[in-house]
C-alpha positions as a Markdown table, in Angstrom:
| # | Residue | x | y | z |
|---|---|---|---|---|
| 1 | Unk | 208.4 | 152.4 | -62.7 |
| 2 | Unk | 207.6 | 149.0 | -64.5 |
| 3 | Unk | 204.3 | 148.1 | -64.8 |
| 4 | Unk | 203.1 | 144.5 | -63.2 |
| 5 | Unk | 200.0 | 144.4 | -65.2 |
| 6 | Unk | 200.0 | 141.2 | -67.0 |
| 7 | Unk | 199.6 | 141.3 | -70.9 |
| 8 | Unk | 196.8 | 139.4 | -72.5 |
| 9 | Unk | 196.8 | 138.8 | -76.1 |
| 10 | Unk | 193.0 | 138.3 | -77.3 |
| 11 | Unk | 192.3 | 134.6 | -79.0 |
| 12 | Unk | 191.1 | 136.0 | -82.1 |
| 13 | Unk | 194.5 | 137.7 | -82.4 |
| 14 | Unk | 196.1 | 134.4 | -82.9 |
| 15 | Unk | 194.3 | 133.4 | -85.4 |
| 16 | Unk | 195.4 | 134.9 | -88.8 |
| 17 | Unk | 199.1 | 134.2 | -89.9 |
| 18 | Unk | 201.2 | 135.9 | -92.5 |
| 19 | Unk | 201.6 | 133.8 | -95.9 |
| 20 | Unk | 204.6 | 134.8 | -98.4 |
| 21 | Unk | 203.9 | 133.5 | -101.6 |
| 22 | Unk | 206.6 | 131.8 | -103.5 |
| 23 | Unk | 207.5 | 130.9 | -107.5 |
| 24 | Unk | 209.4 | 128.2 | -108.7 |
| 25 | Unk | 212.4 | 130.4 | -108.6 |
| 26 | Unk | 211.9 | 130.4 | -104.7 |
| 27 | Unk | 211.4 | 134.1 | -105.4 |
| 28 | Unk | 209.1 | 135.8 | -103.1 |
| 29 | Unk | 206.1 | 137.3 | -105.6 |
| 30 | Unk | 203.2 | 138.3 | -102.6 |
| 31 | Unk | 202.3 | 138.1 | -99.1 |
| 32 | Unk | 198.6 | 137.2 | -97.9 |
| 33 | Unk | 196.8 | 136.1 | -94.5 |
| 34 | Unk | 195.9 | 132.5 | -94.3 |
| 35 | Unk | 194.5 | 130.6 | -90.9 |
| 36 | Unk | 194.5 | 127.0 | -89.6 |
| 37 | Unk | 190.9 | 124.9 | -89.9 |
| 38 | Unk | 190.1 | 122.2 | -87.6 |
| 39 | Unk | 187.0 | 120.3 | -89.5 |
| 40 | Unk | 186.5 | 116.4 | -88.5 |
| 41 | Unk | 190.0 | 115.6 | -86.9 |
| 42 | Unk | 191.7 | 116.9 | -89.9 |
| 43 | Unk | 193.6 | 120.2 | -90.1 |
| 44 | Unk | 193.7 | 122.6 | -93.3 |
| 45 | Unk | 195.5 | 126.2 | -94.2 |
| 46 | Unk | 192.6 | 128.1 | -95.4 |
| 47 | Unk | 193.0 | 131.5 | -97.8 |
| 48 | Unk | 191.7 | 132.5 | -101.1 |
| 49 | Unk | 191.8 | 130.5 | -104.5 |
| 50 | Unk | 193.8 | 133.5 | -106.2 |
| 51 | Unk | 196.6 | 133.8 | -103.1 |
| 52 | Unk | 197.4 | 129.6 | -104.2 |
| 53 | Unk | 196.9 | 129.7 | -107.6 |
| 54 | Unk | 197.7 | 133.6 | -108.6 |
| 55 | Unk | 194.8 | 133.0 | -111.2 |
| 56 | Unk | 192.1 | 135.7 | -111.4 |
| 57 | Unk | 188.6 | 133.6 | -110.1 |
| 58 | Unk | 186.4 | 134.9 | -112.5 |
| 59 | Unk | 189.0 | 135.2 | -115.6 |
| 60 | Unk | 191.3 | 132.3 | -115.4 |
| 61 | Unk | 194.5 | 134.7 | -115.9 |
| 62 | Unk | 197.4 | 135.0 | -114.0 |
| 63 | Unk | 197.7 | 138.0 | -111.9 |
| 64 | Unk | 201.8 | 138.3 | -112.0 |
| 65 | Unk | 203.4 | 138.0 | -115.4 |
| 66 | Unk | 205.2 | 135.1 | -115.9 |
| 67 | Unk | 205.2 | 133.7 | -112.4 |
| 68 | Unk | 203.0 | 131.6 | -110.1 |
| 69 | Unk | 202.9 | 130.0 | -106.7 |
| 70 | Unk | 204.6 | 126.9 | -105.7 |
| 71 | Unk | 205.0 | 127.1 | -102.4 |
| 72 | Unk | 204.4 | 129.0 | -99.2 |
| 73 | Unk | 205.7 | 129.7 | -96.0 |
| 74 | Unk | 204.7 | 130.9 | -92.7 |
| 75 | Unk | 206.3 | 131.0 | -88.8 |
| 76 | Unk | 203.9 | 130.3 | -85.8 |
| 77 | Unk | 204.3 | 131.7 | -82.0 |
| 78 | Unk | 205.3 | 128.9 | -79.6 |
| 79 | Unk | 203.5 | 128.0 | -76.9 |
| 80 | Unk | 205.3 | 130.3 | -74.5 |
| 81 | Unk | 204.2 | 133.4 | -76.4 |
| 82 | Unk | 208.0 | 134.2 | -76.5 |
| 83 | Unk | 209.6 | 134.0 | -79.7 |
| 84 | Unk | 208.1 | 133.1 | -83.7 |
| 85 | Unk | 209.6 | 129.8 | -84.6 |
| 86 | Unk | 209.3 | 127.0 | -86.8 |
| 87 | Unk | 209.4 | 128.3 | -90.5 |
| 88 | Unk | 206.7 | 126.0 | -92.0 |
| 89 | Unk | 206.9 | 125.5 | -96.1 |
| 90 | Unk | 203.4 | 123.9 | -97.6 |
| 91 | Unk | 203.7 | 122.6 | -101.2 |
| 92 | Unk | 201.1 | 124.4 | -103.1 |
| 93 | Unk | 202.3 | 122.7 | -106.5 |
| 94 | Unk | 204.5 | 119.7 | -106.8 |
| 95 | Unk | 205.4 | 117.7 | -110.5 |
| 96 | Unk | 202.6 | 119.4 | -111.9 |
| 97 | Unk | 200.2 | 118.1 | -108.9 |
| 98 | Unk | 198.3 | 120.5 | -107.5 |
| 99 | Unk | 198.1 | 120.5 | -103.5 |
| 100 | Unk | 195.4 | 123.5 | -103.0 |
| 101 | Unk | 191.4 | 122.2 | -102.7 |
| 102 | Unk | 189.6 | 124.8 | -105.5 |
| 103 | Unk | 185.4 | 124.8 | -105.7 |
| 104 | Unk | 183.4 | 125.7 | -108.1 |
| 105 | Unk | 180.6 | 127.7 | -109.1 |
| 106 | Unk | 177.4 | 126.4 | -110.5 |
| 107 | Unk | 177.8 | 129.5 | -112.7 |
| 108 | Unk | 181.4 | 128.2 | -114.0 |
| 109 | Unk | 183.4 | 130.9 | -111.7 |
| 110 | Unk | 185.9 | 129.2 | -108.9 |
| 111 | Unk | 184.6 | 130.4 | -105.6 |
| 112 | Unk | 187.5 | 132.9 | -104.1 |
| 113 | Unk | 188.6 | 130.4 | -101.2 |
| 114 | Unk | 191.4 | 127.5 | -100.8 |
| 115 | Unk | 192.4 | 125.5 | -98.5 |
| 116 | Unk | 195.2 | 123.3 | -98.0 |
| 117 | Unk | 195.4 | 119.7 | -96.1 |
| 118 | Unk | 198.4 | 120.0 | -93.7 |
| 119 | Unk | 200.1 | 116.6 | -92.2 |
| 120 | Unk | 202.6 | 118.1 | -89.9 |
| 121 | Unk | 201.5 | 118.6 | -86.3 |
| 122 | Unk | 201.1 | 122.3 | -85.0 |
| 123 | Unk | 199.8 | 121.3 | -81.6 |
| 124 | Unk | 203.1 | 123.0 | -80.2 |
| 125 | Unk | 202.4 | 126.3 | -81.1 |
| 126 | Unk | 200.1 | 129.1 | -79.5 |
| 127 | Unk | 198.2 | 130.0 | -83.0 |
| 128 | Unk | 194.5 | 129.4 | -82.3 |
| 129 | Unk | 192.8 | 126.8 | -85.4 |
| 130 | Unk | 189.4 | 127.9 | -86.0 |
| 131 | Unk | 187.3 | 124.6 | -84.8 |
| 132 | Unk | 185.0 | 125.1 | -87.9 |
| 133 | Unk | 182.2 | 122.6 | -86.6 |
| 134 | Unk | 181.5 | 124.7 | -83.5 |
| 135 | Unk | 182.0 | 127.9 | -85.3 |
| 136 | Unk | 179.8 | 127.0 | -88.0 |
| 137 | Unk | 177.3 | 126.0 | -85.0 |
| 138 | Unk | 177.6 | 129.4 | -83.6 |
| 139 | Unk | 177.0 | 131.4 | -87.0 |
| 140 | Unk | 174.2 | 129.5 | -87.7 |
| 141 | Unk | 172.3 | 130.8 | -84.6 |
| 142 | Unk | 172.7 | 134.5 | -85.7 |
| 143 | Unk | 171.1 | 136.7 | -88.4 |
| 144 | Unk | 173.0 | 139.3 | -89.7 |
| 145 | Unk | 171.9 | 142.6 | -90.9 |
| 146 | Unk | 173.3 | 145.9 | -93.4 |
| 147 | Unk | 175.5 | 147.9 | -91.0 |
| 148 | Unk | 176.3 | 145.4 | -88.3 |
| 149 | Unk | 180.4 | 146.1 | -87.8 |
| 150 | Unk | 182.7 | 143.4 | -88.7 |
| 151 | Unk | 186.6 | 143.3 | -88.2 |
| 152 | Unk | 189.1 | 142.3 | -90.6 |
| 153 | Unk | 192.0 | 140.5 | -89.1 |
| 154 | Unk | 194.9 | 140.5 | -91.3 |
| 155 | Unk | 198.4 | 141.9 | -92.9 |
| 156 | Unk | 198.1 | 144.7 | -94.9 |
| 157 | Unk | 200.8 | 145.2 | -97.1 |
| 158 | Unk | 202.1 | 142.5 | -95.1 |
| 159 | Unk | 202.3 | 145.0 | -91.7 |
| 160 | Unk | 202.5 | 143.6 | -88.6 |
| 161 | Unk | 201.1 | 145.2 | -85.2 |
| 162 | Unk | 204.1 | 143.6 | -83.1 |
| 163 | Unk | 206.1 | 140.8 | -84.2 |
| 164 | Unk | 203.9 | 138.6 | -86.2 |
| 165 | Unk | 200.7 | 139.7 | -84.8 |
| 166 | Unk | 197.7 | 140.8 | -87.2 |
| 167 | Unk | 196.2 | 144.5 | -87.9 |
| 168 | Unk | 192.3 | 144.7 | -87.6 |
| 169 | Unk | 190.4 | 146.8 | -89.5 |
| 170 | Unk | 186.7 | 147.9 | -89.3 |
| 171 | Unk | 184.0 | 148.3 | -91.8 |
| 172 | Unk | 180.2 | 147.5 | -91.6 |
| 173 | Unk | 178.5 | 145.0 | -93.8 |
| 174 | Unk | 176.6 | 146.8 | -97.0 |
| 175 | Unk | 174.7 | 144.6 | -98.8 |
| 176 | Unk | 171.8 | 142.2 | -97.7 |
| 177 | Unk | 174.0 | 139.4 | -96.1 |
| 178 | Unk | 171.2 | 136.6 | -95.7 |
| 179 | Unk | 170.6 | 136.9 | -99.7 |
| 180 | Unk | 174.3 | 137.3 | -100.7 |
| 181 | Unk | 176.1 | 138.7 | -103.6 |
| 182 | Unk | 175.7 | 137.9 | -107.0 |
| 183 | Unk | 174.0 | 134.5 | -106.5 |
| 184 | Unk | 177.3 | 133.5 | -104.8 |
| 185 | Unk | 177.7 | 132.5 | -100.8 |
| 186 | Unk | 179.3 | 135.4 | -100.4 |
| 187 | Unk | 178.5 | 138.6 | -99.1 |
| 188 | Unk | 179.8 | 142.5 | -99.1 |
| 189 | Unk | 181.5 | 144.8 | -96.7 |
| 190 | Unk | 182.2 | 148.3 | -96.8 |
| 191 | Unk | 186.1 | 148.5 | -95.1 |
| 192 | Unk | 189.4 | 150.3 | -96.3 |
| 193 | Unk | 191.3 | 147.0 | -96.7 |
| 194 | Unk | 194.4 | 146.8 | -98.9 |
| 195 | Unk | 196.6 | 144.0 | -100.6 |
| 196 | Unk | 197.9 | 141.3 | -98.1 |
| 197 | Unk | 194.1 | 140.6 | -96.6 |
| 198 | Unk | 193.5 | 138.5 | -98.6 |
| 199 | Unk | 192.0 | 135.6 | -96.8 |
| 200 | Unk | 191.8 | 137.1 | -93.7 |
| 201 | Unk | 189.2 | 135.8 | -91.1 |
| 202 | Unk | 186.3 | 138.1 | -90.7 |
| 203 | Unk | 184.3 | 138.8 | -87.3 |
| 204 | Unk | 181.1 | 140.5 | -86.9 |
| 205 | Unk | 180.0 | 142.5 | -83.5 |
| 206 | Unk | 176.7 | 141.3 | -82.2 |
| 207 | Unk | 174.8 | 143.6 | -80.0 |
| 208 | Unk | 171.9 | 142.8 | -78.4 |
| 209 | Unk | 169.5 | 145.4 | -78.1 |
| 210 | Unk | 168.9 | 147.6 | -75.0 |
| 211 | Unk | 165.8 | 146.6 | -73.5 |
| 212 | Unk | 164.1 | 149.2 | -70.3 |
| 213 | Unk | 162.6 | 147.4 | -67.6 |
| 214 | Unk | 159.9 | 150.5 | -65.7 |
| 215 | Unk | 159.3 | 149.5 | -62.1 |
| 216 | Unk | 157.8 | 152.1 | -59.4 |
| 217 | Unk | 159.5 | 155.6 | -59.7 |
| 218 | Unk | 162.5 | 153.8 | -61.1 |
| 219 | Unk | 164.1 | 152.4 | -65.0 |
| 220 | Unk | 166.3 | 149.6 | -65.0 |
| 221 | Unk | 168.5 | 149.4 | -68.4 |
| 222 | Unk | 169.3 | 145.7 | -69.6 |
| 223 | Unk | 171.9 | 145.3 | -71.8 |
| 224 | Unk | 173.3 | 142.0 | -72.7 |
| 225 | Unk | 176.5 | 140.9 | -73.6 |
| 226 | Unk | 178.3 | 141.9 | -77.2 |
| 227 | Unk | 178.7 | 138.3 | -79.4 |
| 228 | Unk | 181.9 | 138.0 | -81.7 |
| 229 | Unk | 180.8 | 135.5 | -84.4 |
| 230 | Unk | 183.3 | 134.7 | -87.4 |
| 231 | Unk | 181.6 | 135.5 | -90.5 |
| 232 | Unk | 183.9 | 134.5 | -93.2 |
| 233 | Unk | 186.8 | 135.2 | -94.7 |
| 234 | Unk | 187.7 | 138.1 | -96.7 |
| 235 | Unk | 189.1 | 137.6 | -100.2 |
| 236 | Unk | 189.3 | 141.2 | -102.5 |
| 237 | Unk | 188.0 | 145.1 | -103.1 |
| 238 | Unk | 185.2 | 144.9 | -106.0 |
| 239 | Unk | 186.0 | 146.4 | -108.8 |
| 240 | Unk | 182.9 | 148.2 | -110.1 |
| 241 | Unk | 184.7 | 150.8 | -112.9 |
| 242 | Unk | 183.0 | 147.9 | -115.0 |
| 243 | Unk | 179.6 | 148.7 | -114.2 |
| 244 | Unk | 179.9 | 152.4 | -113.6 |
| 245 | Unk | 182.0 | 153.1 | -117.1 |
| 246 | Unk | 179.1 | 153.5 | -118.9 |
| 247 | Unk | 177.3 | 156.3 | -116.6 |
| 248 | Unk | 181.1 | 158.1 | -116.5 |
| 249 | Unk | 183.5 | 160.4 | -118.5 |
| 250 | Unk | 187.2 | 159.5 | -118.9 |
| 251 | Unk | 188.4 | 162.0 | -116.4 |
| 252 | Unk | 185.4 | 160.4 | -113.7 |
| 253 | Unk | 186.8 | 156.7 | -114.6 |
| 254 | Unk | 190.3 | 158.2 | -113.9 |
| 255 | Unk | 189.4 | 159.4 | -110.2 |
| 256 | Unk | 188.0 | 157.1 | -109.1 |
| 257 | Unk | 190.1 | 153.7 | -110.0 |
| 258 | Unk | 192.7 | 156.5 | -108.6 |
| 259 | Unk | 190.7 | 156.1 | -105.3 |
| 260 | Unk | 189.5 | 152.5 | -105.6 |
| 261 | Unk | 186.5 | 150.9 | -104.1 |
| 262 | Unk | 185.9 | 150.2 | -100.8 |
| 263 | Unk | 183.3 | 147.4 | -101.2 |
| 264 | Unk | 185.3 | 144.2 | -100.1 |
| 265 | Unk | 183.6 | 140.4 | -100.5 |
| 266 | Unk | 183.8 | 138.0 | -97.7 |
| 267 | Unk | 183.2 | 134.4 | -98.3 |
| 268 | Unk | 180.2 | 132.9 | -96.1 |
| 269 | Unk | 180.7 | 129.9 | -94.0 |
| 270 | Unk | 178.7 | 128.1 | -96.0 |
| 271 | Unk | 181.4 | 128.3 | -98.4 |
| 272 | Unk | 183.6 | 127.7 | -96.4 |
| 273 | Unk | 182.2 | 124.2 | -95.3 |
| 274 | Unk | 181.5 | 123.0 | -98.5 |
| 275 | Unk | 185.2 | 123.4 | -99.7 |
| 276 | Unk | 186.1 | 121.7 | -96.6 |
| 277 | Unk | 183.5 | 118.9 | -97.5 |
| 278 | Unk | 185.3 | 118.6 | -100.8 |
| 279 | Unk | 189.0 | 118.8 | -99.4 |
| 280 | Unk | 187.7 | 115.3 | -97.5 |
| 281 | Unk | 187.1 | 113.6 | -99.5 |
| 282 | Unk | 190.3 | 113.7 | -101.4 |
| 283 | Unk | 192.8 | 111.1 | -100.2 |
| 284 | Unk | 195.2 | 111.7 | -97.6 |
């Protein structure tokens, strides 16, 4: 017996979209999540500074061998929520121009986000662009604490749930968020992510406390309503073999780059806003 219970898909779902990465060869080297950005009447494609360059942040070295990223490409859901259409292709390097917005550090490191000013118009497709203005509104009007749970909306391995739609993955946030990481707008999560989530949007779960209300022979629980605010977007594992290589044998060092880390770093809003700052005032 068919079901007639109608099938929602939830708005943060449509958010993240599948990026393969392309060389000059129009070889396919990686896959990464990217989303669209809304910010003053202009629209970008927002991931990380090492998904559209394939440079290391912090060393300036290229993380495949001999080949970089030109181009990428990415299909959208159409407004119907029936089929995955319209194979976009976004020039990330063209006659040695670069097309990608990069920002950098006062320390000299390039901030691990990117973005990308797109001309064409998407306003036929069901993907939700992250209105960055009112979501930088709501952020602002929350604190954030160690432990609050976040969700990591994304492609690992560049898996798919059900036809293009993301995978979301929990962790907690493990560091001090309103202080940072490093000196750097930034802050840490503790989630099993894996390659492909890079620059995948980032949520954290508000919940308001329970508050008891004692009236005669009687107590009323209030509980108000759970808050999804997007805090960031996600960018890479932290590798900290460097730090702990000192304290460790060689057969400790092997186990546990065998395991990896779990730490991840998700780039603030603050970031976010001024690289969008920066992408306007390029020229169009």
């Amino acid at each position: 017996m068919e079901s007639n219970k109608k099938i929602t898909v939830d708005e943060r779902s449509m958010i993240p979209i599948l990026l393969e990465i392309y060389d000059k060869n129009d070889c396919k080297i990686s896959v990464a999540t990217g989303c669209l950005v809304n910010y003053k009447e202009r629209t970008f494609l927002l991931s990380n500074y090492h998904v559209f360059s394939g440079c290391n942040p912090n060393t300036q070295t290229y993380l495949i061998q001999n080949s970089y990223p030109v181009k990428v490409k990415f299909n959208l859901l159409n407004k119907e929520m029936n089929s995955w259409e319209g194979e976009f292709e976004v020039l990330l390097e063209e006659n040695c121009c670069q097309h990608y917005v990069e920002l950098k550090h006062d320390s000299g490191i390039y901030l691990d986000i990117s973005c990308v000013p797109l001309k064409v118009d998407l306003s036929n497709f069901a993907h939700v662009h992250i209105n960055f203005e009112n979501m930088y509104e709501h952020y602002n009007k929350h604190y954030f604490y160690p432990m609050d749970d976040v969700f990591i909306i994304g492609f690992p391995f560049g898996f798919a749930s059900a036809g293009l739609l993301p995978i979301y993955k929990h962790g907690v946030i493990s560091c001090e968020p309103e202080i940072g990481f490093q000196e750097l707008p930034a802050l840490l999560i503790d989630a099993s992510t894996r390659g492909g989530m890079s620059g995948s949007p980032v949520f954290c779960l508000k919940r308001p406390p329970i508050k008891y209300r004692a009236t005669t022979g009687m107590t009323t629980l209030i509980a108000g309503r759970n808050e999804i605010v997007f805090l960031g977007i996600y960018s890479s594992r932290v590798d900290v073999i460097g730090e702990m290589r000192k304290h460790l044998s060689e057969e400790q060092v092997k186990q546990v780059e065998s395991l990896g880390s779990d730490l991840g770093v998700v780039w603030k809003p603050d970031a976010i806003k001024l690289l969008l700052e920066k992408a306007m005032r390029l020229p169009e």
